[in-house]
N, C-alpha and C positions, 0 to 999 in steps of 0.2 A: 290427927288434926286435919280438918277440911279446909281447902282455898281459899274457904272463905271465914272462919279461925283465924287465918293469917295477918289477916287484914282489919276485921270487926274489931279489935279491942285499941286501934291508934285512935288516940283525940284529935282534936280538930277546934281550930279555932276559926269564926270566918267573921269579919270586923266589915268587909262590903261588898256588894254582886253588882253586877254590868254587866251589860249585852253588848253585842255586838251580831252586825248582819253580813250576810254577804252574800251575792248572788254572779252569777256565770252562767254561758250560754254554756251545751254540753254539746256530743257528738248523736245525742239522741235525738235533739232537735225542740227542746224546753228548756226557760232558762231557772235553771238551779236558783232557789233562796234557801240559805240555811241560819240557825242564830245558832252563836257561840256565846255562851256564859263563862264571864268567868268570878273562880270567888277567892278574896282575897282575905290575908289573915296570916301577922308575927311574919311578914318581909316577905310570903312567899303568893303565888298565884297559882289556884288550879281553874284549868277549862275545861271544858266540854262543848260538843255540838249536837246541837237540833236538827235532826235531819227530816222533821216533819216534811209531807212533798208538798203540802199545798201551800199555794203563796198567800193565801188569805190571811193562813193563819202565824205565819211571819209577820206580815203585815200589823198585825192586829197585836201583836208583841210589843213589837217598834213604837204604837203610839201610847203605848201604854206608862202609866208614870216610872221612874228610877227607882223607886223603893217596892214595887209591885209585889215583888218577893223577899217575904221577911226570912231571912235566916242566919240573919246577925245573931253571932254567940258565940258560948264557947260548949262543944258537947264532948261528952267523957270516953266516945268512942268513936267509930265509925258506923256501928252497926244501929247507934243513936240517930246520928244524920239522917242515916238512909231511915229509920220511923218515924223521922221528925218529916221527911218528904210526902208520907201515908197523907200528912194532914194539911199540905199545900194544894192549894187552886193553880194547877198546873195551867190552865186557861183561864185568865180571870176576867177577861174583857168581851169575851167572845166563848161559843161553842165550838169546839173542835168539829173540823170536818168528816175524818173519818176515827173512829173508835183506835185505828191503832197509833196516833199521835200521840197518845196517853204516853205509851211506852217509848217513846221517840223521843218526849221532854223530859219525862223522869231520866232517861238514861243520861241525858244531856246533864240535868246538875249530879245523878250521882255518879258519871266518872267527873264531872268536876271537881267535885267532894275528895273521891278515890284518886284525883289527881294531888290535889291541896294535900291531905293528910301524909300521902309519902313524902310531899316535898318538905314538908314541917318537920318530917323525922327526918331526913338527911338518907331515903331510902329510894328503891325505885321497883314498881312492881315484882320484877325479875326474883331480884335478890329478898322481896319479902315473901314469896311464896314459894321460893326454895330450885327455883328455875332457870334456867339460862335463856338470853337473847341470845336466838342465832339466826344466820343469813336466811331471808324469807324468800321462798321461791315464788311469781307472781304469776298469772295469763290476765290478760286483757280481756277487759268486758264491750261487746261494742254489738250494735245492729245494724244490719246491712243495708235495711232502709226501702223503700218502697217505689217501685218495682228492685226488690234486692240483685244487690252486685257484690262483688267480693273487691270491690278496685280499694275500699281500707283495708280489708285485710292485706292484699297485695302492695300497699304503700308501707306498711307497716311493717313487715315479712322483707320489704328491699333495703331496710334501715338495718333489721335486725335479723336476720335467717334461720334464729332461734325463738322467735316470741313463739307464746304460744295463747290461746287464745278461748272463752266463755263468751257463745253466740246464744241466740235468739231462735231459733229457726220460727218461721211463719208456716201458713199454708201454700203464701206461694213461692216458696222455695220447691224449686222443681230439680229432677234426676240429675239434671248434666249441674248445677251449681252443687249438690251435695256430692258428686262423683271429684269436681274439682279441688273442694276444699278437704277431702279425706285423702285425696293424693297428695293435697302435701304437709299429710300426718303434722298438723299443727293445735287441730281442737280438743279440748281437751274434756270441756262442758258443755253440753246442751241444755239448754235453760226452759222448758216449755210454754213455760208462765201458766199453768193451768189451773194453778190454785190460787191467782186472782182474780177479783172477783170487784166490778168498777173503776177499773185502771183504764190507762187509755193502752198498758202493755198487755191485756186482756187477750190467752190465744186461745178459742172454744177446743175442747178437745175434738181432732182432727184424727182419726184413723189411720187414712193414707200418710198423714204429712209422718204418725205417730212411727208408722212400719218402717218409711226411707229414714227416717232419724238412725235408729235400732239396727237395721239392716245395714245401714250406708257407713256408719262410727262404731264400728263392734267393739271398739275398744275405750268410747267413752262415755263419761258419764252422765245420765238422764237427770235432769233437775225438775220435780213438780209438774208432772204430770200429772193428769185427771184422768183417775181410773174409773171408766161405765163400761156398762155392761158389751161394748164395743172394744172400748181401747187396754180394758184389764188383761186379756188374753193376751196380749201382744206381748207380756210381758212375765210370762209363763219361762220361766229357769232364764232370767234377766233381771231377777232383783235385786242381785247383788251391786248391779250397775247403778240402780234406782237412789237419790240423793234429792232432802227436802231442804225448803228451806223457806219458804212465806208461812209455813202452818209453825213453826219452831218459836216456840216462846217463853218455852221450861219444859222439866221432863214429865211433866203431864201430859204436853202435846205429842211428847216422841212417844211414849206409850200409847198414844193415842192411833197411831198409824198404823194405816191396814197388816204393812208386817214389819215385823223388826228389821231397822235400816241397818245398810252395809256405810252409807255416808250419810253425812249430814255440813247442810254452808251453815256454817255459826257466825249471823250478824248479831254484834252486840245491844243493837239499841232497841232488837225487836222483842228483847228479856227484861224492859226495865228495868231490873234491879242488878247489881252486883253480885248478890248472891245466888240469884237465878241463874245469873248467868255461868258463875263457876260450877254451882253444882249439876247442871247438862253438861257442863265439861267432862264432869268427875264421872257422872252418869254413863258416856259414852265412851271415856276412856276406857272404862272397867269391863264392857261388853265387847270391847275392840271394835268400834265403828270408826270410821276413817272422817278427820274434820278439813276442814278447809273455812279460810272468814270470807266474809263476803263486803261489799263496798257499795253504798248507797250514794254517791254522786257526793262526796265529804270534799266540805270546800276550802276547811280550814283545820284544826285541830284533830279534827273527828279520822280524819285520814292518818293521821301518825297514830293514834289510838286504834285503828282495827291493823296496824303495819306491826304494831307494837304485839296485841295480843294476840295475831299469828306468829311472830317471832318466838311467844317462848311457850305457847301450847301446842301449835302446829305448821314448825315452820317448811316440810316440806310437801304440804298439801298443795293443790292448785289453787291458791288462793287468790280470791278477787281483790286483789289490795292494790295494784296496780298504782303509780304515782299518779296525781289527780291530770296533771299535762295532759297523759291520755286520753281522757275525757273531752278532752276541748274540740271543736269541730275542725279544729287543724293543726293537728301538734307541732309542736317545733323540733327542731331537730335538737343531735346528742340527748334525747329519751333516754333516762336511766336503764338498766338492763338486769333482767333476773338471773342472780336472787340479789334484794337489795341487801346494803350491810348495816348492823343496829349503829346508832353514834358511836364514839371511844368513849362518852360520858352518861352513865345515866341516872336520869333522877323523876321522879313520879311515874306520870304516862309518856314517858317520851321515849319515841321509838330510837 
């Protein structure tokens, strides 16, 4: 039986949906809007979040009428839900700005759905696909900022002498700041950004920045890099270190990759669908590649849900799940500390 077996054959009642917005300034220097849905049905509520980035198309949600999305019913399964979604106007006011939104809302109602249906059975992920919650190990995702300094890491690092930490590097991250922050053996991800493509995190592949990365962190992990006929060598008996994660959207796209990954960051919302998503799971478990989730600025629910489903797939990965506080351009103090612990109680998606 498949993960996703486990789950298809719960019914689901959903009697009304609701949105809700929320937006926060971050440590990236943009302020976060996200929508959280939620769908209600026989006493209980499931949510989910939007973590579309652009604010337009939040915007364009919020003035949109209360009944925008029909999916008052009652369906005989879950795996009905998630076909009944096939045939929603996921954007019904407006055109989505970038193509990958699609999979950003969909993901939004169906862990809503996936959240609804365990609470109705009196279940909760974990224990319906046959898994345990356990304590999630975290690093912090943050950028140095421009002209880059390490004065958050080192704010962060005086709080806790254990964090550890998923960067950015730029091109102008020069010798003496990657000599600094490998001394004190804290990094754990190198994030390239190279397989973005109209972001404003956009980093052109960079040779030099490519080598000090590689050379400077021998013992961490490379995120999406842009392999040309320059930067592909560099990384000649270094694949193992090599970890994707913007191209990742089912096991079409990991097939798709130049060679078979040693890691993969598994964010949930860039799979659409629930089924998609478990079966990359299943996909990579079975070839032993190494997961970690990853955290798209979640302002609300969406953040207990990717805490939750690194708990009981991959809880000792470097995962970007980090508590949302971190995010904020000045955390406060007593930050929780990794690894966090699951509740004493659990019930749908709740981590």
């Amino acid at each position: 039986m498949t993960l996703f077996d486990r789950v298809a054959d719960h019914p689901l009642t959903v009697e009304s949906v609701s949105r809700d917005r929320f937006e926060s300034d971050t440590s990236s220097g943009f302020l976060r809007k996200t929508t959280v849905f939620s769908l209600s049905g026989d006493g209980e509520v499931g949510r989910g979040e939007d973590v579309t980035y652009d604010s337009e198309d939040h915007d364009a949600l919020a003035d949109a009428p209360d009944d925008v999305f029909d999916l008052q019913g009652t369906y005989d399964s879950f795996a009905a839900f998630s076909a009944a979604l096939d045939d929603v106007s996921l954007f019904p006011t407006k055109e989505r700005e970038r193509e990958t939104a699609a999979h950003y809302r969909r993901w939004a109602l169906e862990s809503a759905g996936l959240d609804l249906t365990l609470r109705q059975h009196g279940t909760d992920l974990a224990s319906a696909v046959g898994r345990e919650r356990d304590p999630v190990r975290f690093v912090v995702s943050t950028r140095l900022g421009d002209p880059p300094s390490a004065a958050r890491i080192e704010m962060l690092l005086d709080r806790d002498p254990d964090c550890e930490f998923k960067l950015d590097p730029t091109s102008a991250w020069d010798d003496d700041l990657v000599a600094m922050l490998a001394e004190r053996e804290c990094v754990q991800i190198l994030d390239l950004k190279g397989q973005y493509e109209g972001t404003e995190v956009d980093q052109a592949p960079d040779p030099a920045l490519y080598e000090r990365i590689i050379s400077g962190f021998p013992d961490a992990v490379v995120e999406d890099p842009a392999l040309t006929d320059e930067t592909r060598p560099l990384f000649d008996g270094e694949e193992s270190r090599v970890s994707w994660d913007a191209p990742i959207t089912g096991v079409e796209s990991v097939e798709a990759l130049p060679f078979e990954p040693s890691w993969l960051n598994i964010k949930p919302s860039r799979f659409g669908t629930v089924e998609s998503l478990f079966e990359t799971i299943e996909y990579a478990e079975a070839r032993g590649m190494s997961l970690y989730g990853g955290g798209q600025f979640e302002l609300d629910v969406g953040r207990d849900h990717i805490q939750l489903l690194a708990s009981v797939f991959y809880p000792d990965g470097p995962n970007d799940v980090a508590p949302g506080e971190y995010n904020l351009p000045e955390p406060p103090e007593g930050l929780s500390r990794s690894p966090l612990s699951p509740s004493a109680e659990a019930t749908g998606l709740a981590f």
